[in-house]
C-alpha positions as CSV (number, residue, x, y, z in Angstrom):
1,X,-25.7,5.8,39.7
2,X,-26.9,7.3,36.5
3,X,-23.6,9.2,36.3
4,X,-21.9,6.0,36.5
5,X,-23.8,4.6,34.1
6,X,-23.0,7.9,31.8
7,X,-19.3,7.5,32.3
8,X,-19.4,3.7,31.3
9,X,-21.8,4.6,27.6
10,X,-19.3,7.2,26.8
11,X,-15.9,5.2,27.4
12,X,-17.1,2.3,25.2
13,X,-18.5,4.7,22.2
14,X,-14.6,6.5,23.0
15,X,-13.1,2.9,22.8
16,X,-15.4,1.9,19.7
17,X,-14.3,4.6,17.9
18,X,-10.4,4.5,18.4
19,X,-10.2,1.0,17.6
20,X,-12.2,1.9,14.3
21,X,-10.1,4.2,13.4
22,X,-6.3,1.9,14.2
23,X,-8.1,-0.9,11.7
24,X,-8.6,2.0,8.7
25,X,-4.8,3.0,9.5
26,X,-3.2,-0.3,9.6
27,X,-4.8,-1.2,6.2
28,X,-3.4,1.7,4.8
29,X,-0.1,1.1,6.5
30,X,0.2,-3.0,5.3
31,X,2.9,-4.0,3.9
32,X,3.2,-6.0,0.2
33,X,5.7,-8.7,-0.6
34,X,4.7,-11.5,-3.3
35,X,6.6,-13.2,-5.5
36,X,4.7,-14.5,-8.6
37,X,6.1,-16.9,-11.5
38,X,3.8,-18.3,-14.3
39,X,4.4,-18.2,-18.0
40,X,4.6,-14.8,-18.9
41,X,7.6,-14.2,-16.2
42,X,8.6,-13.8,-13.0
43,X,7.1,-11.2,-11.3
44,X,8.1,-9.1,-7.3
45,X,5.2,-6.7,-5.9
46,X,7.3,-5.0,-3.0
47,X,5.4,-1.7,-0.9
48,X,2.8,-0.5,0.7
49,X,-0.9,-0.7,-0.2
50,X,-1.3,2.4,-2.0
51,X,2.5,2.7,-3.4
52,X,4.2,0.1,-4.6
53,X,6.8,-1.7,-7.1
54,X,6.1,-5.0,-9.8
55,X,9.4,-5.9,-11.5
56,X,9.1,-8.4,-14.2
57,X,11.7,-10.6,-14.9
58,X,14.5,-8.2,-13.4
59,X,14.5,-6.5,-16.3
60,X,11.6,-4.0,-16.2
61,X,10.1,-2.3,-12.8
62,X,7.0,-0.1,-12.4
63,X,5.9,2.2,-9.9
64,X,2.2,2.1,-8.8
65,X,0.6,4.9,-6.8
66,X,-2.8,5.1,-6.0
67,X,-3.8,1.9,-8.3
68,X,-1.7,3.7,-11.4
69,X,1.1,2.9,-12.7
70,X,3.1,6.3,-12.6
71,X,6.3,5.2,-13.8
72,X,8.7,2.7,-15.3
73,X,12.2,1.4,-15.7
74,X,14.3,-0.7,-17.9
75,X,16.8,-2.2,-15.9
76,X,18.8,-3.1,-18.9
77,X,19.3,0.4,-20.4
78,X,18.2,2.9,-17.6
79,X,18.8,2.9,-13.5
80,X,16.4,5.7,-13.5
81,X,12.1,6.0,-13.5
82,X,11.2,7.1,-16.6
83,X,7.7,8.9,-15.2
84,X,4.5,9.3,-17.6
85,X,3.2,12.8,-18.2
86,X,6.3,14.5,-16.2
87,X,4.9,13.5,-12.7
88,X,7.3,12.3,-10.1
C-alpha cells in the first residue's frame, strides 16, 4: 500500500513539473501580431516574444532582439538592415 502511495506522490510532482516547464516554453514560443495607428503613424509589431519587427508607416522597420532594437531599415532608400555596432 505504501508503495502505491509512493508511485502516486512521485507521478504528480513528475506531472507538476512537465506542465511547468510547457507554460515557460510556450511563453517564449508566442507569437506577436498588432497593428497600432494613432498620431504619430501607423505602426506593425510582427514575431516572436524575444525577436521581433515594428515598421512605421511602411517606410521604416526595426529589428528587436532581446528587448533591443538591433537594427533598422529605410524602406525608401535601402531593402537591407542596416545593424548597430556591426552585429547581425
Amino acid at each position: 500500500m505504501l508503495k502505491v502511495i509512493l508511485l502516486i506522490i512521485v507521478c504528480m510532482v513528475i506531472i507538476f513539473l512537465f506542465r511547468k516547464k510547457k507554460s515557460k516554453r510556450s511563453l517564449v514560443e508566442c507569437n506577436i501580431n498588432c497593428e497600432y495607428k494613432c498620431k504619430e503613424g501607423y505602426f506593425k509589431i510582427k514575431g516572436k516574444k524575444n525577436n521581433f519587427t515594428i515598421e512605421k508607416n511602411g517606410e521604416f522597420k526595426f529589428l528587436i532582439k532581446d528587448g533591443q532594437i538591433i537594427a533598422c531599415k529605410d524602406k525608401r532608400k535601402n531593402s537591407e538592415f542596416v545593424y548597430y555596432g556591426g552585429v547581425e
